[in-house]
Structure formats: C-alpha cells, structure tokens
Phi, psi and omega in degrees: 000129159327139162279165167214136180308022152337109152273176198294141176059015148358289201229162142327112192313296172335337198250304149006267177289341189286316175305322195259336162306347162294305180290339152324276188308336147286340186290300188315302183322302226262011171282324208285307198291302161349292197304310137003295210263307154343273160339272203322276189323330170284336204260305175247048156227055202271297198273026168297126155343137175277338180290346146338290185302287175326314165319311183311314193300339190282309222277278163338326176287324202245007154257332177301298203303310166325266200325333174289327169272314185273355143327304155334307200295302174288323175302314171332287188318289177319320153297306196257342178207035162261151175114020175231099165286321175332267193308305169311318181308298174334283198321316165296311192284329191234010213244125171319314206240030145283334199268337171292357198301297169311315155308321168300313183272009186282309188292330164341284163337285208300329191292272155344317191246033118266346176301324177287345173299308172324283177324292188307289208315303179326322207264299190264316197050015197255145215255334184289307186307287200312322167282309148353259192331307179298306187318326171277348190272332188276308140355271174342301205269311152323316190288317175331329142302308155302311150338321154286325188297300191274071185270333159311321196256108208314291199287352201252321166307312191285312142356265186301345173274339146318313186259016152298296148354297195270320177288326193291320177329272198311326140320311197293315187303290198326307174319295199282336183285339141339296192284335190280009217253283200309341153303285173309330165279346170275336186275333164315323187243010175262145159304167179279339187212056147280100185319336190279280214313315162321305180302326173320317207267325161300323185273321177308325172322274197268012167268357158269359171293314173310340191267347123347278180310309191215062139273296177275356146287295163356277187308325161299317171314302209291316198288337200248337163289327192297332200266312190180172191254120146222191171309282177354295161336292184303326191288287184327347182298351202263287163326328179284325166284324166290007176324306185289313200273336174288331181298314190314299169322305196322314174288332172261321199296273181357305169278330166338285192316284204353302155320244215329309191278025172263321192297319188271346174259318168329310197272341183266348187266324175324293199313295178283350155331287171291327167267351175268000182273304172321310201268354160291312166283327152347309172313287200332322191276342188263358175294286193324318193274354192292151196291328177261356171262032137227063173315316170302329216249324189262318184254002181082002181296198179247165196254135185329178220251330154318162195201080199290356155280326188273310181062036174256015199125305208224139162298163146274133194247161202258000000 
C-alpha cells in the first residue's frame, strides 16, 4: 500500500486505509494494462532497435517491481497488523517500504520522460529545450529523494514532494510542448497528401492525447498537496499514486501506435493516390470524347495549342 505524508490522526484512520487501498488497487489495474501492452509490443514490434527493445525490457522490470513494493506493502499491514488500526497508522512512520514509495515512483517517472527526451532530441536537435528539460526532470527525482531522506519530519518532506511535483510539471509542459511545437513545423513543411504528412498529423494526436494521460494527475497532486494537508489530499493520492504506471502507459501507447500509424498513412496515401489517377483519367477521356477534340481530322484545321507533352502553352514547331 502507498505511503502519504500524513500526520497521525489527521483523518479518520477507516478513510485513510479504505483510500489508499483504492489506490493499491488501481496501481494493480493499470500494472494488467502494462502487461497488455508489454505483449502488443513483443507481437508488432520485431524490428525495433535494441536499445528500444531494452527500454522496454527496462520500463517492464520497474513497473513490475513497483507493483511488487506495493504488495509488499498491503501483505506486511494485513499480515502483522490487522484489526489494529492504531499499530497500523503507527506502521507508516517507521516501515522501509513505506518510506521509498515516493522515490520508487519518481525513478519511474524519471525513466519515462527520457524516453519523450529521446523523442524531443529526434525531432529537434536543439541541445538547449533538451538541456532545460533534463535538468528540471533531474531536479524533480532529486528533490523526491530528498523527501524520503525527511520522511519523518512532515512539513519539510511534504515541501520537497511539492517541489518534486512543480519541477517534473514544469519539464513535462516544457517536453511536449516542444514536441507538439516541432511536429507541426514539420508536418507545415511535409507534402500534403504524402504518407509522411499523414504519419504527422497522427503522431501530433496522439502526443497531444498523452498529455492528458499523465499530467493531470501530476497536476491533481500539486494543487491539492500545495495549500495544506487534508482529505482532498489523501483522495488526490490516488492519481498520484497511479503517476509511475500512467507514464508507462503513456509511454507504450506511443510505441504501440507506430504500426498503426504507418499501416494508416500507407493506405491513405494509396487511396488518395487512387483517386487522383481516376480523376486524372476521367478527364483525359471526357477531353477525347468531346465533339471538337479532333479538329484537325474532321475540318482539316490545325489541332490545338496545348501541347500535352510540354504543358506550356505552346505547339511544338518542326
């Protein structure tokens, strides 16, 4: 089960545990979906780079492993102290692996957004968006450590897990808005009715859909953590706790997609392709069948002025 920066008797202990066992139980969901998307990635994704394939193999090892700390977590409470709320409340102040939570899910985090640093560099090449970005993502995972080193002492912990928060915010807008900024000028500067402009305008989709996805819990965290500690808090725990595994997703959805959108711009390029050959013949044929478009062969004139090799205008003279 998550830890939370709490003091003792805040809340109701029942409202408490009832809460974050929700978030235990959503963290879990969304390990099934990983595991989902793990699979996908194994099925159409064979010609991946390895350093890809390792990522993944990366990404899969420390979400498993999460999920594995928070098992840890409800097996401990439930085995050694239930039906003791008291002694449970206590078990949060002094239990390891209550005090890692946050840091475990910051390296996660932290994992996750260099792989979009990847993405940004490909895109951009600009060493400056790219140095920023890190520097606030390295920020972020330092202060989240420093927050476990004082996990005891409530308010200078609860501080620094704000200002993990407000640096990981502030890197991620800074990232995607990069990458949505740098897409668009490239899809501006792609044909138009090209599988590359197509593939663009799909990936611009879905990297502005990701920003959804693992944002707004962030942002659900910071605003309901900054002002005081309450319930509001404690609820917020629950997106905040599904943080590391919403990146994950986020993050899988991104390579997932790739087949599709390539399969879907092929085919949209066919397509358009195909209709522009139709209507290219279409013409040709309704020129040939027209009553004057053989002028030369019926009054003995001369044939028109187009010049349907050249297409300038002008006959060609012998």
């Amino acid at each position: 089960m998550p830890s939370l920066f709490l003091p003792p008797r805040a809340i109701p202990d029942v409202t408490l545990f009832s809460i974050l066992d929700l978030a235990t139980y959503a963290d879990l969901f969304l390990q099934g979906v990983l595991c989902a998307q793990f699979v996908h990635y194994l099925s159409v994704n064979e010609r991946d780079s390895t350093s890809m394939k390792l990522f993944v193999a990366g990404l899969a090892f420390l979400t498993t492993l999460k999920s594995a700390h928070v098992l840890a977590q409800e097996w401990s409470q439930d085995g050694a102290l239930f039906g003791t709320l008291e002694g449970l409340n206590n078990y949060w102040w002094g239990n390891w692996l209550s005090q890692i939570t946050v840091a475990f899910g910051a390296i996660i985090v932290f994992y996750v957004q260099l792989f979009f640093c990847h993405r940004l560099w490909a895109l951009s090449h600009n060493v400056y968006i790219m140095l920023i970005a890190i520097i606030l993502f390295v920020l972020a995972l330092v202060a989240a450590i420093i927050s476990t080193r004082f996990y005891l002492n409530l308010p200078l912990a609860a501080s620094w897990y704000v200002t993990h928060l407000g640096f990981a915010m502030g890197g991620d807008l800074l990232q995607t808005g990069s990458i949505v900024f740098y897409l668009l000028r490239h899809s501006r500067n792609a044909i138009a009715i090209g599988p590359t402009a197509s593939m663009l305008n799909s990936l611009l989709r879905v990297t502005i859909q990701a920003i959804g996805g693992s944002k707004c819990p962030t942002l659900s965290k910071t605003t309901t953590d900054a002002p005081s500690l309450s319930l509001a808090s404690v609820i917020s725990a629950i997106p905040s706790i599904m943080l590391p595994k919403v990146y994950g997703v986020t993050a899988m959805w991104t390579l997932n997609t790739r087949q599709e959108i390539r399969a879907a711009a092929v085919n949209d390029s066919n397509a358009r392709s195909h209709e522009f050959e139709t209507t290219t013949l279409g013409a040709g044929l309704e020129w040939r069948s027209a009553p004057d478009a053989h002028p030369a062969s019926e009054t003995g004139g001369s044939r028109p002025s187009m010049d349907l090799e050249n297409g300038d205008g002008h006959k060609n003279r012998q």
